[in-house]
N, C-alpha and C positions, 0 to 999 in steps of 0.2 A: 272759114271764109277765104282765108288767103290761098289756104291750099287749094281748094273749090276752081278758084279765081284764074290758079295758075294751069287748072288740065287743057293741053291746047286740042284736045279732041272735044269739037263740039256737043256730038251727042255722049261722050262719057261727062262731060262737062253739065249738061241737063238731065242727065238721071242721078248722078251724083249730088246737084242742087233738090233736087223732088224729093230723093231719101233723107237729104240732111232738113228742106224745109220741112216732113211732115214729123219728123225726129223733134224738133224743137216745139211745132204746132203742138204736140206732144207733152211734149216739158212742158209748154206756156202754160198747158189746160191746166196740168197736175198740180204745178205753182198756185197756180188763181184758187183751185179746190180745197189746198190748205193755208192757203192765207184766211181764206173764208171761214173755214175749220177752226184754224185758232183765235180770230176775232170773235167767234159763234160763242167759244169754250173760255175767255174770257168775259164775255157778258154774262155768260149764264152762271159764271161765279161771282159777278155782283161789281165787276169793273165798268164802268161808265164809257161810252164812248170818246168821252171829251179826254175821259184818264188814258186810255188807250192809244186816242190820236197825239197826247202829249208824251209818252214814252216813246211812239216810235216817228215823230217826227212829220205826222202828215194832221191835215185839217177832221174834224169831226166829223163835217160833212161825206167826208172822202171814206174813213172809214166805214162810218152808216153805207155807204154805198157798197162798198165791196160786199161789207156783210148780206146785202141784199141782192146781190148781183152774180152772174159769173155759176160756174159748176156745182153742183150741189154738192155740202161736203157728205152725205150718206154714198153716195156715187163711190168710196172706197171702199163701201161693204165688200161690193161686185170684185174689186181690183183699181187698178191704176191701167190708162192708157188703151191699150187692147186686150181683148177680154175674150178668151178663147172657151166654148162650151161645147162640150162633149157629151154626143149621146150616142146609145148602147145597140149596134147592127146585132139582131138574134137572127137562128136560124128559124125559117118557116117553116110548119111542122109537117108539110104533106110532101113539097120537093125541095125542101133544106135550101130554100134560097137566103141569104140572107135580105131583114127587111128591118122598120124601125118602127114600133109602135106608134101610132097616130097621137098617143098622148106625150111622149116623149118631144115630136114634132112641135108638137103645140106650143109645150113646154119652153124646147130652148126657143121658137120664134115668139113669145111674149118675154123671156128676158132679154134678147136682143135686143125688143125694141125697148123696155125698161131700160138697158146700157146707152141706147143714145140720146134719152131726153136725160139722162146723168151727165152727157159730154165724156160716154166711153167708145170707144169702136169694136164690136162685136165682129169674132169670127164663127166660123161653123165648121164642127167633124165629127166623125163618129168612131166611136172604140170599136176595133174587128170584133167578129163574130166569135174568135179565139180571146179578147179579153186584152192581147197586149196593147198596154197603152204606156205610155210615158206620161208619169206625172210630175216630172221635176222640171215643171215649168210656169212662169213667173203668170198668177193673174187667168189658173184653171178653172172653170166650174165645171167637174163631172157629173151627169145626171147616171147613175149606175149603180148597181147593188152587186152583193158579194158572189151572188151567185153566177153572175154572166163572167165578171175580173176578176182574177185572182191575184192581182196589184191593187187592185179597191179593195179589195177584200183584207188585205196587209193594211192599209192604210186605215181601214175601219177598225180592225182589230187593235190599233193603238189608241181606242179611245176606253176609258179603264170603267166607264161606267154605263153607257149605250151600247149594247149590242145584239149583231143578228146572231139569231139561235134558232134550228130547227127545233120544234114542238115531237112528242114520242108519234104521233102522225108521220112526221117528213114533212110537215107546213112550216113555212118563215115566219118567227115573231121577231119583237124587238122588245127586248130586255131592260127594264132600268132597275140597275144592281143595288142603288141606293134605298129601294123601298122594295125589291123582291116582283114587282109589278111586270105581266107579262100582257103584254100589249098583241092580240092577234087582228087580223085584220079581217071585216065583214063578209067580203068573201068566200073567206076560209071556214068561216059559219054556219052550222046546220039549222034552221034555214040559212042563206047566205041573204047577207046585208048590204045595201050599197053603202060602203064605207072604208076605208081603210085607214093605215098607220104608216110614218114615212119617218125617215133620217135627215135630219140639215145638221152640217157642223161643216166647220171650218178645222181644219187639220194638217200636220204637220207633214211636207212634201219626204217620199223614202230620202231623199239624200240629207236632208235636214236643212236645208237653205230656202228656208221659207216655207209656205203653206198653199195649201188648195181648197176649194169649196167641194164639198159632196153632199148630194143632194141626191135621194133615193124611198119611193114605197116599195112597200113590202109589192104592193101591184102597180102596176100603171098610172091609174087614178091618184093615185097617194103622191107619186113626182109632180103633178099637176096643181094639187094642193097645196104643196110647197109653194110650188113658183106663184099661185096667187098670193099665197100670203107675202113672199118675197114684193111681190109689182104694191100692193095693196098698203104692206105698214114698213117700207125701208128703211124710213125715217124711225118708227120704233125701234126696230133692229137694230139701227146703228146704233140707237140711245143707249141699247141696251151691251153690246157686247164687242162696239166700234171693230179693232181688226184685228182682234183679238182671237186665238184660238177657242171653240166651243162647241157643242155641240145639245141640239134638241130634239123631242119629238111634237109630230104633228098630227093631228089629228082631219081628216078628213071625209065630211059625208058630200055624196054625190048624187047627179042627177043619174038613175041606171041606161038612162037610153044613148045618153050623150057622154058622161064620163066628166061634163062640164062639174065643179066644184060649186058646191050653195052653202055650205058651210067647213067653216076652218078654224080649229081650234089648236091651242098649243097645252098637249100633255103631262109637261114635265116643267121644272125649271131650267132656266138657260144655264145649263155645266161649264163654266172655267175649267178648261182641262187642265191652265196652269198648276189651278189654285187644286185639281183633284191629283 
């Protein structure tokens, strides 16, 4: 503040105010989402509110309120703050433009707006049509599969028990090592099914300073699927695996004309990659 106070250039003076207030607006949200969080996670182990509001020094009433108020704590599934998603430019197959699957689209504009009723600020980009992307940064969700990055594809290959594997075809399944289970997607089916199978896990960033979300079907449909279930049960989610490293499969049947998602199912159990 003081430093702020003393730039005598006016306007470095007001965008230096703008970055430090939406910096703090920031912080304030984050604050609020885990005071909520741990008042949440002391009730639901059997502490009373009035026990609560007498260890840390405020009224009952007060407490009950926060708890009910304010950012939702599942809102750290997604990340903290700003929340940057990433989807995959391919090339078009007739004059190699690059373009972005309509499902993909779909995709990250329904978790966008899922990140701002959580009181997150969503940005938007897309991984080149070459794959390079940078993943060592804070509060990622990649929508991409191993075959477009070959960074996502490193980043997937550190999870020791989901993985993509071409079929003796040259088709993409996904593997769960724990029970031998080869998961292909409808698709890829003779007859072909409207259906697919997709990757969600949360995963450890290459430099090791934190983590990322990737979030991938085997086809198109399948990322779509995801993000329904992601908009649909995030409050499950977080119950289940809060922010914590893991990884699942998903199951998805769709509608064939639209690509729209009518059911969603979860494949496998949610993997602790700590605990694997």
């Amino acid at each position: 503040m003081d430093r702020i106070a003393a730039i005598r250039d006016p306007y470095e003076l007001l965008r230096e105010a703008t970055v430090r207030m939406a910096a703090a607006q920031e912080e304030v949200t984050e604050l609020a989402r885990l005071r909520r969080r741990v008042i949440q996670d002391l009730h639901d182990s059997g502490m009373s509110y009035a026990r609560i509001a007498q260890e840390v020094g405020l009224t009952r009433g007060r407490i009950h309120q926060i708890r009910h108020a304010g950012p939702a704590p599942e809102g750290a599934f997604l990340g903290s703050g700003r929340v940057v998603i990433a989807t995959p430019l391919k090339k078009e197959a007739i004059r190699s433009r690059p373009v972005v699957a309509i499902e993909d689209v779909a995709a990250a504009q329904r978790l966008g707006e899922l990140a701002r009723s959580l009181g997150l600020e969503p940005s938007f980009e897309h991984v080149p049509a070459d794959g390079a992307v940078d993943l060592n940064r804070p509060n990622l969700v990649v929508i991409c599969g191993p075959r477009i990055s070959e960074p996502v594809a490193r980043v997937l290959a550190q999870d020791p028990i989901l993985q993509f594997e071409r079929a003796s075809d040259g088709t993409w399944t996904l593997v769960d090592r724990t029970t031998g289970t080869v998961h292909r997607s409808g698709q890829d089916q003779d007859p072909p099914v409207a259906s697919d199978v997709a990757y969600l896990g949360r995963l450890p960033r290459p430099d090791g300073h934190g983590s990322l979300i990737v979030l991938t079907g085997i086809h198109p449909p399948g990322s779509l699927g995801v993000v329904h279930l992601i908009c649909t049960q995030i409050t499950e989610l977080f119950a289940q695996v809060n922010t914590a490293n893991f990884s699942v499969l998903v199951g998805t049947e769709y509608e064939p004309g639209t690509n729209e998602p009518h059911e969603v199912t979860l494949l496998t159990p949610f993997y602790r990659l700590e605990e694997a």
